[in-house]
C-alpha positions in Angstrom: 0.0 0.0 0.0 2.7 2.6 0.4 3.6 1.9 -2.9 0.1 2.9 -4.0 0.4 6.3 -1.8 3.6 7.5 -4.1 2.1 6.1 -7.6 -0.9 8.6 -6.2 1.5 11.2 -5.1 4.1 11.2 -8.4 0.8 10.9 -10.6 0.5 13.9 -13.0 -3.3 14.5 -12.4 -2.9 13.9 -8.7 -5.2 17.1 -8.1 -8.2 15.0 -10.1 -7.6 11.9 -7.9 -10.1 11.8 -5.3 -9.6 7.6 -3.9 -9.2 4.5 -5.0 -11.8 1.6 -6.2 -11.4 -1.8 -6.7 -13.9 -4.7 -7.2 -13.0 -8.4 -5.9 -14.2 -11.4 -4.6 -10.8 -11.3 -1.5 -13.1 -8.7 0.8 -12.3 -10.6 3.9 -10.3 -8.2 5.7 -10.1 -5.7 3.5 -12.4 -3.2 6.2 -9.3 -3.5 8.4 -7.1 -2.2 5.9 -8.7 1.2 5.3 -11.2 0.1 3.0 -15.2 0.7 2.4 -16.9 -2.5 1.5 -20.2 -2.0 -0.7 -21.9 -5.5 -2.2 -22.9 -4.7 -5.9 -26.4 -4.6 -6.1 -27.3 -5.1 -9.8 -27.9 -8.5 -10.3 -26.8 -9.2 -13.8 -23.8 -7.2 -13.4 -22.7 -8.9 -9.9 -22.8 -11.8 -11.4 -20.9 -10.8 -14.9 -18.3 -10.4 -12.5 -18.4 -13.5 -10.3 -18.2 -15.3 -14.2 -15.4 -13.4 -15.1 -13.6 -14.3 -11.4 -15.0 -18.2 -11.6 -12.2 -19.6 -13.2 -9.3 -18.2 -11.0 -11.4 -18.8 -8.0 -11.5 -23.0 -9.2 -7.8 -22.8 -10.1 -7.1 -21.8 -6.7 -9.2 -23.2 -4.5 -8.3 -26.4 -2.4 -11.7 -27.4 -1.6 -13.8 -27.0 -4.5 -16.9 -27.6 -3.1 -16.9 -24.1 -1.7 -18.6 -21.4 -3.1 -16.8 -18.5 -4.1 -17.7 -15.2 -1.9 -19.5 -12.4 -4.3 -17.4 -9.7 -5.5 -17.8 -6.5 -4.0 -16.7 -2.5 -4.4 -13.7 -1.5 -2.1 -13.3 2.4 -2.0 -11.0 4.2 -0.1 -10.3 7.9 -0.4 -7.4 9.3 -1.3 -6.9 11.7 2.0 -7.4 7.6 3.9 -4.7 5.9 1.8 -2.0 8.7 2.7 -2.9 9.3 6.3 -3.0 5.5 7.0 -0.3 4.3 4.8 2.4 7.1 4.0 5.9 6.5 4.6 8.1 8.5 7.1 
């Protein structure tokens, strides 16, 4: 993550920036690292994504019979990501 912080800080429209957003099925845990977690609430589009993440998901996974966890947003601001995770 700190290496997220300078990309954002050495970016040439780092004015424009105003966070980060990411969408992934590995959410567990990801509140503890600064993140908001927000399910996607469009059906046909939450599960376009949990498609396209399916076959990684099999690849590696030890028990199969598991279902894979449905993606989610993860947004953080940019004013979170430095003051949690800039260097000294």
């Amino acid at each position: 993550m700190p290496s997220l912080v300078s990309f954002v800080q050495q970016h040439p429209q780092v004015k424009q920036i105003k966070g980060i957003i990411g969408i992934t099925t590995l959410n567990k845990g990801a509140n503890h690292l600064g993140f908001e977690i927000i399910p996607i609430t469009n059906f046909f589009y939450k599960w376009f994504k949990w498609a396209s993440f399916l076959p990684i998901s099999l690849l590696s996974r030890t028990n199969s019979y598991k279902h894979p966890t449905p993606p989610s947003y993860l947004f953080m601001s940019k004013d979170g990501l430095t003051s949690r995770y800039k260097g000294p």
